[in-house]
MARPAVO-921294 format. One line per field, with one value per atom (N, C-alpha, C): residue in one letter; x, y, z. Coordinates in pm, whole numbers, plus 50000, padded with zeros to 5 digits. Layout:
<sites>
aa [A,...] .
u [X,...] .
v [Y,...] .
w [Z,...] .
</sites>
This chain:
<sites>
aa [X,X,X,X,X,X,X,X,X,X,X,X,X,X,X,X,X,X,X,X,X,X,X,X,X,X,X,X,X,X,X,X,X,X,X,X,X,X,X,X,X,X,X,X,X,X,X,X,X,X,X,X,X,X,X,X,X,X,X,X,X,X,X,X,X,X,X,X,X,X,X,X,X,X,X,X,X,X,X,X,X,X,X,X,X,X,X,X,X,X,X,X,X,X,X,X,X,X,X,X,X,X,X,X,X,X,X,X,X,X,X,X,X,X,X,X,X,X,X,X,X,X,X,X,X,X,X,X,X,X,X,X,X,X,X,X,X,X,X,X,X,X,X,X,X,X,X,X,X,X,X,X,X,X,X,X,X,X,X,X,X,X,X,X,X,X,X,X,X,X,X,X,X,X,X,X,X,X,X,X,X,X,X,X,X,X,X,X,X,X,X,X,X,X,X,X,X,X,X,X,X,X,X,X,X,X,X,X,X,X,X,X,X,X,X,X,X,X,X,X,X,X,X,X,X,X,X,X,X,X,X,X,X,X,X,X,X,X,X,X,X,X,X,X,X,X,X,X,X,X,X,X,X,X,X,X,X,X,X,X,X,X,X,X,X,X,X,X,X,X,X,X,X,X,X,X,X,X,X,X,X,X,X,X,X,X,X,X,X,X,X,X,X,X,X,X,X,X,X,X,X,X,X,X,X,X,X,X,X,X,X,X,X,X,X,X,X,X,X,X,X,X,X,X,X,X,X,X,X,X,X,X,X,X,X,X,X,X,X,X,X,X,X,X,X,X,X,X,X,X,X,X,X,X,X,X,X,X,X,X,X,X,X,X,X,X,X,X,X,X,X,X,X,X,X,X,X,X,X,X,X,X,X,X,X,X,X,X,X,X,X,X,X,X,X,X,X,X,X,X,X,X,X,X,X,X,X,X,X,X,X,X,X,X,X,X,X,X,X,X,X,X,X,X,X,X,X,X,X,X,X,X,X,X,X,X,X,X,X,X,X,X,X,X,X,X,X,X,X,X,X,X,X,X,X,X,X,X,X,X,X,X,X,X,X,X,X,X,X,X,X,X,X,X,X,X,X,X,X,X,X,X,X,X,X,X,X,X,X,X,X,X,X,X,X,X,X,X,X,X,X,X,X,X,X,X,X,X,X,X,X,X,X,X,X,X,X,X,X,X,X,X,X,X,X,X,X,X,X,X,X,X,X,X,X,X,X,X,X,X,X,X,X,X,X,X,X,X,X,X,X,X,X,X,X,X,X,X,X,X,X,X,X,X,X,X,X,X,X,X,X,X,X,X,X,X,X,X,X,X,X,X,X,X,X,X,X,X,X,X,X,X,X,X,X,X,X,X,X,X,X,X,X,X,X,X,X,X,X,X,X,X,X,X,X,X,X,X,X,X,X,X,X,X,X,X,X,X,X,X,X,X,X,X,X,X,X,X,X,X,X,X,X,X,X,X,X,X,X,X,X,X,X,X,X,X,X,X,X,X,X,X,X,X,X,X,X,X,X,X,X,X,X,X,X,X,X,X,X,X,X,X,X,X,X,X,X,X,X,X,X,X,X,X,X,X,X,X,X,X,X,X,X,X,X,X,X,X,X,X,X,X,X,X,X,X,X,X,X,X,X,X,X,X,X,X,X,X,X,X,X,X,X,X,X,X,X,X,X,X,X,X,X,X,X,X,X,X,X,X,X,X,X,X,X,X,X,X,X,X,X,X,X,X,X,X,X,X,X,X,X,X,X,X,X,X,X,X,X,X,X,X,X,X,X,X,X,X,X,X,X,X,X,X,X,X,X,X,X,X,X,X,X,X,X,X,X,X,X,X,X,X,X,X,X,X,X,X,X,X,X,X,X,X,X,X,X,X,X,X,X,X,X,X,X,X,X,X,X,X,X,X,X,X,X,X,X,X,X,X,X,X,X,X,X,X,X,X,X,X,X,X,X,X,X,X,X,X,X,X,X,X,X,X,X,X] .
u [51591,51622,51528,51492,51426,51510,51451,51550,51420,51472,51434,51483,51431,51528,51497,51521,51485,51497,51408,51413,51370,51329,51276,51134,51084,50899,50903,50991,51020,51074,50950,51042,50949,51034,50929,50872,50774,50651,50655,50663,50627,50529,50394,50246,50255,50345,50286,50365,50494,50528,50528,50441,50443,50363,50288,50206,50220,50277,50341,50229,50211,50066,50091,50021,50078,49978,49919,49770,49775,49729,49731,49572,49575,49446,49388,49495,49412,49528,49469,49550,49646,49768,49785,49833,49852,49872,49993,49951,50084,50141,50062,50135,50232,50246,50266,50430,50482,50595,50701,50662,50753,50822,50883,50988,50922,50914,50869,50963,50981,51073,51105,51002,51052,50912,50967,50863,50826,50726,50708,50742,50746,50772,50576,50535,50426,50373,50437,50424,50275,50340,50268,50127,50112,49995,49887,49777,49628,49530,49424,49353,49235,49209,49183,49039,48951,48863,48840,48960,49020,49027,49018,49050,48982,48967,48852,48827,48893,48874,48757,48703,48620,48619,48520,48535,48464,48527,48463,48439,48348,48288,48362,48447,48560,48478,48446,48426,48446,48537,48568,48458,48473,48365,48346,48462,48397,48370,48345,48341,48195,48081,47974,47955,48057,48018,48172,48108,48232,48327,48441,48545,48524,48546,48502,48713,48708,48870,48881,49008,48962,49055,48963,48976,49062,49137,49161,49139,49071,49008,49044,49186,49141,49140,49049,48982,48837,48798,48638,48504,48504,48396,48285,48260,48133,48150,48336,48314,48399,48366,48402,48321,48227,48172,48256,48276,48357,48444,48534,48716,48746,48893,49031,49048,49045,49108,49234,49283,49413,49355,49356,49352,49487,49530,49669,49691,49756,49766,49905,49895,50044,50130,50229,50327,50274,50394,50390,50379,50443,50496,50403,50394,50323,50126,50146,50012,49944,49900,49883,49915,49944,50019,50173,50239,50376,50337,50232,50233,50158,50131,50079,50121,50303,50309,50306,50328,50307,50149,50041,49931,49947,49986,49999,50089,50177,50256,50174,50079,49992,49891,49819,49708,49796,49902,49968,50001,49994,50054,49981,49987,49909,49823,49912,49840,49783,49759,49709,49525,49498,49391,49349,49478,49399,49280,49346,49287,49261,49202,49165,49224,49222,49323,49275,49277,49225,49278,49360,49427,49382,49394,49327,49415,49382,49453,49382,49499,49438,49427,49328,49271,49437,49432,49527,49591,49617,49678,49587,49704,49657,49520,49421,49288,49193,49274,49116,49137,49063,49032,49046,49042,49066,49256,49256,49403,49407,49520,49517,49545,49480,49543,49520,49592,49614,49453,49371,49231,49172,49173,49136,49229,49326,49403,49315,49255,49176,49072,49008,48855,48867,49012,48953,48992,49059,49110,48962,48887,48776,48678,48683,48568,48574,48758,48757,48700,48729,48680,48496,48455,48317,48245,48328,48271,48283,48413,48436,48301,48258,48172,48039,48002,47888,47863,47997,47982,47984,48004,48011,48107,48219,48328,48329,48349,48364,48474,48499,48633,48729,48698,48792,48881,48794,48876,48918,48956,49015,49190,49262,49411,49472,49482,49576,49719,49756,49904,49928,50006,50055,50207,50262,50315,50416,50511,50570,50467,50404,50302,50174,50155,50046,50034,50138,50168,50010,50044,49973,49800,49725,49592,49605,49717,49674,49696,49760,49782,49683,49590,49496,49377,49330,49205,49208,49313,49341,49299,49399,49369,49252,49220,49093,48956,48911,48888,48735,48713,48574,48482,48499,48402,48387,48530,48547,48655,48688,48778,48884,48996,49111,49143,49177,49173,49323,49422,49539,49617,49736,49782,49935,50008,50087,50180,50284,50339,50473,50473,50617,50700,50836,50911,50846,50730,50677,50746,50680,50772,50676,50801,50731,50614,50676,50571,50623,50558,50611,50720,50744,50822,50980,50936,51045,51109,50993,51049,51127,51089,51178,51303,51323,51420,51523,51489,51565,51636,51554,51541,51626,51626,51723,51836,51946,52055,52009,51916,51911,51813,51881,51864,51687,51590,51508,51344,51251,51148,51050,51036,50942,50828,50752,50618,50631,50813,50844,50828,50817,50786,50715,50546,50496,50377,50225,50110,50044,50136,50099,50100,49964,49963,49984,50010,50033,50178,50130,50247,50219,50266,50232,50319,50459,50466,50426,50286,50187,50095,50037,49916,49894,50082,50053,50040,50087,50030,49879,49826,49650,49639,49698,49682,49732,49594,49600,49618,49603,49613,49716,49753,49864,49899,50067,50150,50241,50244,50418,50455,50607,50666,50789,50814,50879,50966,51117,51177,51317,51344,51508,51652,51695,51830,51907,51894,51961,51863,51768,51654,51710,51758,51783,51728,51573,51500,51385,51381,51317,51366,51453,51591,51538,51571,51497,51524,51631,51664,51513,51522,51434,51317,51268,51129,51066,51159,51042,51086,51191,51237,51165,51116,51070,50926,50877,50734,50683,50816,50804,50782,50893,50909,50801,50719,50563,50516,50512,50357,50355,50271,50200,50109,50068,50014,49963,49928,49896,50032,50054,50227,50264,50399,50467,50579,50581,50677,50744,50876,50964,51052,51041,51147,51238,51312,51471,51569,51559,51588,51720,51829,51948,51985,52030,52040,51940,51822,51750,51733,51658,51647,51534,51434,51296,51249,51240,51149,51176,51238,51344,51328,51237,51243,51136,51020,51005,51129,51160,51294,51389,51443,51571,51567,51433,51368,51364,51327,51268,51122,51091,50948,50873,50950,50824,50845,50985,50950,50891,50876,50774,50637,50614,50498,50456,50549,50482,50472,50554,50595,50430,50384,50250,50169,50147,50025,50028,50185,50140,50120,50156,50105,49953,49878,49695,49685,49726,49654,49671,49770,49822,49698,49650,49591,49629,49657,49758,49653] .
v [49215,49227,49139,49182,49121,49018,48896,48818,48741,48752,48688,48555,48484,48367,48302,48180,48106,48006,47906,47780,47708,47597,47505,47569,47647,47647,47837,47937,48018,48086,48231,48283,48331,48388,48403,48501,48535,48688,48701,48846,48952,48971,48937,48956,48819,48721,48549,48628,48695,48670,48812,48936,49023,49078,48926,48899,48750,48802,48702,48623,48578,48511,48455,48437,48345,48340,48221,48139,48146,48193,48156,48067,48031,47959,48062,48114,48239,48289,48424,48565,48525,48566,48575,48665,48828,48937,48948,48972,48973,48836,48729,48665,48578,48649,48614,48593,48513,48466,48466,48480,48513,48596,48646,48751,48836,49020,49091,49197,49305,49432,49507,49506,49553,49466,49538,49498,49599,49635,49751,49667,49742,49751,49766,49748,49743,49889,50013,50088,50116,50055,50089,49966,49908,49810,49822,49780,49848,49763,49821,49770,49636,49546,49430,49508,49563,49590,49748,49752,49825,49757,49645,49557,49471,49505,49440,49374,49209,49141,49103,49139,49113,49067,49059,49010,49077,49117,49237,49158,49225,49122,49268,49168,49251,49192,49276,49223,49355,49272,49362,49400,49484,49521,49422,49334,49181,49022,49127,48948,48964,48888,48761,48777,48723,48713,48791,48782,48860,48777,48810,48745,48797,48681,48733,48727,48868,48884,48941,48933,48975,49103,49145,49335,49334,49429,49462,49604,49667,49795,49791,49961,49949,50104,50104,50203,50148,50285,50243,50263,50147,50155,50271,50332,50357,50528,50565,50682,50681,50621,50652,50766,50791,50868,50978,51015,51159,51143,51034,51004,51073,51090,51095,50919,50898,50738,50721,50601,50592,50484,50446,50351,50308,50152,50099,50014,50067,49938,49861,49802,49682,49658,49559,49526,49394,49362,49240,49114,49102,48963,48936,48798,48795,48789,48885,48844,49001,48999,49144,49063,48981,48941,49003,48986,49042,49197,49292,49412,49469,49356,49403,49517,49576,49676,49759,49770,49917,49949,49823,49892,49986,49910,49947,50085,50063,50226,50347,50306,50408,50431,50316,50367,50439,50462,50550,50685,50724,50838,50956,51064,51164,51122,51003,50919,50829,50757,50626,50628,50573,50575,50648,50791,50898,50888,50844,50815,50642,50618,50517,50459,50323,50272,50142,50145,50010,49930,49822,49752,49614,49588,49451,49366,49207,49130,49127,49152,49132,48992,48917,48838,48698,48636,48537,48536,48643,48667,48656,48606,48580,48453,48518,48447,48465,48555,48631,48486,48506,48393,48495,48370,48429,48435,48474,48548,48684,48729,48879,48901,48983,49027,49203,49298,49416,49456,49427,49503,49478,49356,49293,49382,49407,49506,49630,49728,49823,49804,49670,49632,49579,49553,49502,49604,49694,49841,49901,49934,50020,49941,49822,49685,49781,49821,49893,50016,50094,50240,50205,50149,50147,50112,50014,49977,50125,50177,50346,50403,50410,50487,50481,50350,50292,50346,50338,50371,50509,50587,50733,50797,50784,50798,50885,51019,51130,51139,51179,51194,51303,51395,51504,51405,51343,51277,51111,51099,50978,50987,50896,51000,50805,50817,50693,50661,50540,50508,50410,50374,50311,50210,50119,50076,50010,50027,49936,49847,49749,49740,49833,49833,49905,50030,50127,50220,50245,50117,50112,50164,50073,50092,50231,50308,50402,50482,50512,50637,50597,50467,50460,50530,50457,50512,50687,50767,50879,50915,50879,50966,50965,50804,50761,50740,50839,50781,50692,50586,50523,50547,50471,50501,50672,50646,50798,50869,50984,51074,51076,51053,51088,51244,51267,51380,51435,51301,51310,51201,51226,51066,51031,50924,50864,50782,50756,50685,50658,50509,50485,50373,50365,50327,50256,50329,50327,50285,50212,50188,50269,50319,50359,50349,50244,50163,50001,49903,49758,49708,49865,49868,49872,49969,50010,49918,49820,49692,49628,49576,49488,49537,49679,49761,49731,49744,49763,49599,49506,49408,49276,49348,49282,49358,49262,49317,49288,49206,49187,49272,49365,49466,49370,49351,49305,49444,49469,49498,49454,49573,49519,49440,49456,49403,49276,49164,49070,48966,49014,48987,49046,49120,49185,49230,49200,49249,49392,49431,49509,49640,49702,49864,49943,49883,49978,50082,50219,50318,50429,50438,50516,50622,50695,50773,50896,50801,50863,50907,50820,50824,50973,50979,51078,51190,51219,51321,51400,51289,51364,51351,51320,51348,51530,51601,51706,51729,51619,51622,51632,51721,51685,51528,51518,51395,51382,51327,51280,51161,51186,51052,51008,50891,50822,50757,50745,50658,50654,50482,50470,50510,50612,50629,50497,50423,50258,50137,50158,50115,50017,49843,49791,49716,49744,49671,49779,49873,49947,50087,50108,50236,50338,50425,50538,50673,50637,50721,50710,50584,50500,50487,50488,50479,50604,50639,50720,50887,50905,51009,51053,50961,50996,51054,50955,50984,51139,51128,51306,51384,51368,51513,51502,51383,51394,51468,51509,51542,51687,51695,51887,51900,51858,51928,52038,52008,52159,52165,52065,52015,51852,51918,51769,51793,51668,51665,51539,51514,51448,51446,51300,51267,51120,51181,51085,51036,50898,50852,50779,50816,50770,50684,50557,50442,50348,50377,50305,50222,50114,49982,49998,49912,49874,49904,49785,49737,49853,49942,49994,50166,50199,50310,50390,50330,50346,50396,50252,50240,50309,50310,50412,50547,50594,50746,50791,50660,50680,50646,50604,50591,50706,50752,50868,50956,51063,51133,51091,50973,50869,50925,50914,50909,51112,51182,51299,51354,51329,51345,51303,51230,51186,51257,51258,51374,51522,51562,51735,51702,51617,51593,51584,51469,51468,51587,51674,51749,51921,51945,52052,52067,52221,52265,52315,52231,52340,52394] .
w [49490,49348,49267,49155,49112,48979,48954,48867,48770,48655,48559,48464,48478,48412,48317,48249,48123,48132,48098,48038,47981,47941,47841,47846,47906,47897,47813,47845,47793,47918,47929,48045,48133,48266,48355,48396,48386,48360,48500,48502,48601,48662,48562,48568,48687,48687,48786,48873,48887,49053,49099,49063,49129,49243,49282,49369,49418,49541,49611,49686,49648,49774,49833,49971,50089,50174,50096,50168,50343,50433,50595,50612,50743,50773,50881,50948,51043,51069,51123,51118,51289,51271,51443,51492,51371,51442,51561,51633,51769,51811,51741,51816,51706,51566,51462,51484,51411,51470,51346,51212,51151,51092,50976,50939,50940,51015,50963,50942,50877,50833,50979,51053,51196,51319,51444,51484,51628,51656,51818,51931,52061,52164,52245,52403,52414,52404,52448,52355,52266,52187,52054,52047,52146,52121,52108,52067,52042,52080,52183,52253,52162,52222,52123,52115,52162,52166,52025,52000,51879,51725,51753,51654,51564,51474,51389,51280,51243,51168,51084,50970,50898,50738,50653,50553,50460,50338,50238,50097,50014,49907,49801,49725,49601,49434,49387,49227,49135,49045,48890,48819,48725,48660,48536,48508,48389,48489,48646,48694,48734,48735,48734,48897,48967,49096,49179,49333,49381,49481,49495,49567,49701,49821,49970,49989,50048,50074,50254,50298,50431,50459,50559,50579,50753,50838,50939,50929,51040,51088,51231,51280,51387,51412,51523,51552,51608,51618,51692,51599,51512,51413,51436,51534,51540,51514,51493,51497,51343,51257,51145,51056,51084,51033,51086,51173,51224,51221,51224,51216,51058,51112,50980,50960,50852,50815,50706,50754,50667,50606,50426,50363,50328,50424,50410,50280,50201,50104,50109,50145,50116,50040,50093,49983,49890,49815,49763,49821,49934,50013,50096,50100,50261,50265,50392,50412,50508,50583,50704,50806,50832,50976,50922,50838,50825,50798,50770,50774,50873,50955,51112,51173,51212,51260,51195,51090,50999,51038,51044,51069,51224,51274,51421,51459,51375,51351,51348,51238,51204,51279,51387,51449,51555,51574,51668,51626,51530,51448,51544,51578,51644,51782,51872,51948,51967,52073,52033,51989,51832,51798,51764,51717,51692,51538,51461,51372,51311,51210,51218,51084,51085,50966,50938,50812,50723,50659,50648,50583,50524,50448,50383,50301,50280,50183,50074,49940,49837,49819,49700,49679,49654,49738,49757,49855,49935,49985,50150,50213,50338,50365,50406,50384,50296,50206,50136,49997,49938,49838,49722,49574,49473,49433,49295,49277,49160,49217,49222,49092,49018,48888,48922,48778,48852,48919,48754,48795,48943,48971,49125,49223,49180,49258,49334,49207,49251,49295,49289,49305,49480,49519,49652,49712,49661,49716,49767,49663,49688,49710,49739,49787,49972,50002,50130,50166,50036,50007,50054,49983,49967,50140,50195,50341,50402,50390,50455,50430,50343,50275,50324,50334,50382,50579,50650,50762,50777,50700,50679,50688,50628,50638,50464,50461,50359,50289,50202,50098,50186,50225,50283,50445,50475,50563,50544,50392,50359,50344,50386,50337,50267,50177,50070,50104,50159,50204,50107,50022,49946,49975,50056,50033,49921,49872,49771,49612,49665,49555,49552,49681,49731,49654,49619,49536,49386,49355,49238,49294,49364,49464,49419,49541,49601,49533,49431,49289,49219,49148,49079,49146,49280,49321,49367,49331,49379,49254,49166,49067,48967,48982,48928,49043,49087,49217,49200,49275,49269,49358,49471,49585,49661,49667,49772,49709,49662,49683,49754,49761,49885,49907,50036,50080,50048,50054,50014,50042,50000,49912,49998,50026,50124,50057,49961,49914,49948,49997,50069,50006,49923,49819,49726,49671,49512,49419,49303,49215,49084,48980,48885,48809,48772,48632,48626,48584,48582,48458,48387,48282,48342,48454,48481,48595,48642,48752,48692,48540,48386,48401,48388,48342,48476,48576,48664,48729,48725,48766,48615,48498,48425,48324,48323,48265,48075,48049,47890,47853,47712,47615,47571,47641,47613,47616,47516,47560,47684,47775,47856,47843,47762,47705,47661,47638,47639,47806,47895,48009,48110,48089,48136,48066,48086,48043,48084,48219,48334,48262,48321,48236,48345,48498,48604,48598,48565,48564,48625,48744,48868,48846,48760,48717,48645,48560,48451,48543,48620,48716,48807,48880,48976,48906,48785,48728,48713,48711,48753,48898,49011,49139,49162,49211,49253,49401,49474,49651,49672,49831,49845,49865,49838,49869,49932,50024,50070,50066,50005,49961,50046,50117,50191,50105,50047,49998,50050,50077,50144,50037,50072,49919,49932,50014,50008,49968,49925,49872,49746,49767,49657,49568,49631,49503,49425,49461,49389,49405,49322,49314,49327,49392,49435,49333,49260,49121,49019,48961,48895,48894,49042,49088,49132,49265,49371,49347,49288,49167,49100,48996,48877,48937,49029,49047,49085,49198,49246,49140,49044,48957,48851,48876,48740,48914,48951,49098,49033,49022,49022,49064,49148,49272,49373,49460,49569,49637,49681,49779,49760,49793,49749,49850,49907,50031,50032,50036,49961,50119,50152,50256,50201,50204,50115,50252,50311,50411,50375,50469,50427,50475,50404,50486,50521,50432,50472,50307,50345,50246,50226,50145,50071,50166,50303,50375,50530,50551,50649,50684,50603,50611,50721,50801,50904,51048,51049,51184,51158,51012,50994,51004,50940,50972,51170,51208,51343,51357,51472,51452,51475,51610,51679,51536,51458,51411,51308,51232,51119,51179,51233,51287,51296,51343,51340,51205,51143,51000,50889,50974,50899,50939,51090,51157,51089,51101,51047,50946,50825,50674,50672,50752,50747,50814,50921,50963,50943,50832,50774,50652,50681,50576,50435,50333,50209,50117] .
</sites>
């Protein structure tokens, strides 16, 4: 839930805590030891020789110099040029050691490694340096797009996953696209607009724009997304209402296809495990690999 409060200094903006940052000194992946939303079995593990920690150079279009942020790639670099890739974008919290298995979920989707998947920290977050404002948002997004690009990696085989904040990334660079084109788009308990985080997140008859600079409105956005989409949202979902949020977004999509899975019982962070994994997982393959 989100909470807003007051005191002697005024009040407290949306724009400071909707980016949770959480400085690490190094990544520990599997052997990471604290809270995550779920976690695999060996299963699902991915060969280290799969695994690829690096560092990507992010700059806005009013910044001077660029922010060094850090990237995870797994798959086998060398066949990106011919691979399907997933661009992972994240949540709010944390760091990619706490969204470690979702990456790992996904390099399993259609087998192990079938396709290849990219996930990165935005600027504060984790190890990457810098702090995040929205624009930096899209800039370290496609700081990822652009490495794809460089290894030869084509728009028809890019596919956009959006996590919770991540949402924002992955409906901007879709619909606005920079480096690469998406082939099609992945959004899992999205939130509207940051108007509608205000709205939902407080009980006072207050204007949004009283606690919030944010022009991110992913309602408006998916409207110029012509790719297909599928949308993942928990109907027990209590911080970003699935009436409110992942609702609204659907019924702006006009689109080629729109595929709408409404998971019962599942929460924010939950809707992987509550869905299931294996069918989570096929549920994504026939989506990238269905022609519409």
């Amino acid at each position: 839930m989100l909470i807003l409060t007051f005191g002697t200094i005024g009040c407290l903006r949306l724009d400071d805590m909707l980016y949770n940052e959480s400085p690490l000194d190094f990544y520990k992946l599997d052997d990471y030891d604290g809270k995550v939303d779920f976690r695999l079995d060996e299963t699902y593990s991915i060969p280290d020789s799969l695994v690829h920690l690096f560092t990507l150079e992010s700059q806005t279009a009013t910044e001077t110099n660029p922010t060094k942020i850090y990237a995870l790639y797994l798959g086998d670099t060398n066949r990106i040029a011919t691979d399907t890739v997933i661009m992972y974008c994240h949540g709010n919290r944390d760091h990619m050691d706490f969204y470690w298995p979702r990456e790992k979920l996904l390099a399993n989707v259609g087998g192990k490694n079938r396709f290849g998947v990219l996930m990165l920290d935005y600027r504060g977050f984790g190890m990457s340096e810098g702090k995040s404002t929205e624009e930096s948002l899209y800039a370290d997004v496609d700081a990822g797009l652009s490495w794809l690009k460089n290894k030869g990696l084509t728009s028809d085989r890019l596919v956009m996953y959006g996590f919770s904040l991540g949402s924002a990334p992955a409906t901007e660079l879709t619909a606005h696209p920079r480096s690469l084109t998406p082939s099609k788009l992945i959004l899992e308990s999205p939130f509207a607009s940051a108007a509608v985080m205000v709205q939902d997140g407080s009980i006072l008859d207050i204007p949004p724009s009283y606690f919030t600079n944010l022009k991110i409105d992913n309602a408006e956005e998916i409207k110029l997304v012509n790719q297909p989409f599928l949308w993942f949202h928990g109907i027990d979902d209590d911080f970003l209402n699935i009436k409110t949020n992942g609702e609204v977004i659907f019924k702006n999509y006009k689109g080629v296809k729109g595929i709408a899975i409404r998971v019962a019982g599942a929460n924010h962070g939950t809707v992987p495990q509550t869905y299931g994994f294996v069918p989570y997982c096929r549920k994504i393959e026939d989506f990238i690999t269905a022609h519409y």
